[in-house]
C-alpha positions, -999 to +999 in steps of 0.1 A: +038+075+174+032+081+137+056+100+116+029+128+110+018+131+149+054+146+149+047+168+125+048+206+146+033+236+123+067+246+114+077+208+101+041+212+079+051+248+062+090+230+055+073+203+040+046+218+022+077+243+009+094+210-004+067+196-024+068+228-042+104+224-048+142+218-030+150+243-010+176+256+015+161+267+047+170+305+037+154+302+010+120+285+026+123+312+053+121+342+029+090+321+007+073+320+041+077+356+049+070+365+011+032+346+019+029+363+054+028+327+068+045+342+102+003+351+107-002+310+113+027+296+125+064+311+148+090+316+119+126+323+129+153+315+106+170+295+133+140+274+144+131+268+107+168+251+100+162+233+133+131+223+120+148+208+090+172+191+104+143+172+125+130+162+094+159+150+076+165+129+113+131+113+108+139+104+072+109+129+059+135+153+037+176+146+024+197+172+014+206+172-023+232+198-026+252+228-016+263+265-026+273+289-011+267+329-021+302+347-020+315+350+017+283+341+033+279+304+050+272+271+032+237+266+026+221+228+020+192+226-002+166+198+013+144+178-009+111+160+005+112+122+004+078+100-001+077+091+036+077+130+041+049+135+013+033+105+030+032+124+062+026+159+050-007+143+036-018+124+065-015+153+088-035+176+069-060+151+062-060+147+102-066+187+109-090+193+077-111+162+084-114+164+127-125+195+144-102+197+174-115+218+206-084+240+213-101+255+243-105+291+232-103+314+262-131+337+248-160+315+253-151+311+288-148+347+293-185+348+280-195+323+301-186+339+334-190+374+318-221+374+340-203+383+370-195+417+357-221+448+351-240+451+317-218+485+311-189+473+320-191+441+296-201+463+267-168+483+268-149+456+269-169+437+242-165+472+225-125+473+227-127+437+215-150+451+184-122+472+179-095+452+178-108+426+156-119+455+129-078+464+132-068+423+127-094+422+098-077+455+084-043+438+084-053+407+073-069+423+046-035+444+044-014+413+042-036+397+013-030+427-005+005+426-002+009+391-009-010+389-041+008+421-051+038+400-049+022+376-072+017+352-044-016+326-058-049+329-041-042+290-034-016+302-007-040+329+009-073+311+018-064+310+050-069+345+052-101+340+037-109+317+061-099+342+092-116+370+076-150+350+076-141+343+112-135+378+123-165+390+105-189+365+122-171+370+153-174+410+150-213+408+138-222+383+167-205+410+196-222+436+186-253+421+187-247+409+222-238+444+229-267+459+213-292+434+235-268+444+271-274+481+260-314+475+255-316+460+281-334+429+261-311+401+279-321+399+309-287+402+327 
């Protein structure tokens, strides 16, 4: 196995945080929550310093020094190493290059959506409407907050990205719904 197959979303944030500069995994925890990166990947403090220490095992990061902040515990800043920089880049080369089918479980709820009534598909589909408008809403929220924080738009295309998503996704339902309600699909 390749050193970047190992790489979990976690191990990809603590290395994309290192490039930027060393860190202590404090610190990278709070620059994560700062971005509102807890939207793509599980951040807890604890698994994030687990995280690290998995990539200073695989020889991706080394610490480079120590402090401590009054009484509070030792903290070791990490640094990423080429083979880390080596893998960071192959792994996102892997996921922006190769579509990967991650077997969404709304397409197969459309697919045997037929087995329910007309009405009863278009309240659901409506509750889902909603519910998207209220992710879009936070997203939209989150960005706000971010670039408040003088966080650069380079950190926040994600969002973008989802936005377009939840859009599409929002525009295509209600058209389904519209055609149930007419009647114009024959279901």
């Amino acid at each position: 196995m390749t050193r970047n197959s190992q790489l979990t979303p976690l191990g990809i944030c603590a290395l994309g945080l290192l490039v930027e500069r060393p860190m202590h995994p404090y610190e990278m925890y709070q620059v994560l929550m700062q971005r509102h990166e807890d939207r793509l990947v599980k951040v807890r403090p604890g698994t994030l310093y687990h995280t690290v220490g998995r990539l200073a095992s695989a020889g991706l990061v080394e610490p480079v020094g120590t402090e401590r902040d009054g009484n509070r515990p030792e903290r070791t800043t990490y640094a990423i190493l080429p083979p880390g920089k080596v893998a960071l880049d192959a792994r996102i080369k892997d996921l922006l290059s190769t579509p990967v089918n991650e077997f969404p479980s709304f397409p197969q709820a459309l697919d045997e959506a037929h087995n329910l009534p007309a009405g009863v598909v278009v309240d659901l589909l409506d509750q889902r409407i909603h519910a998207l408008e209220v992710d879009l809403a936070d997203l939209g929220q989150g960005a706000a907050e971010a670039r408040s924080q003088g966080v650069e738009r380079r950190y926040l295309i994600d969002i973008e990205y989802q936005q377009a998503m939840l859009t599409a996704e929002t525009q295509w339902v209600h058209g389904l719904c519209a055609e149930l309600t007419a009647g114009t699909l024959a279901w």
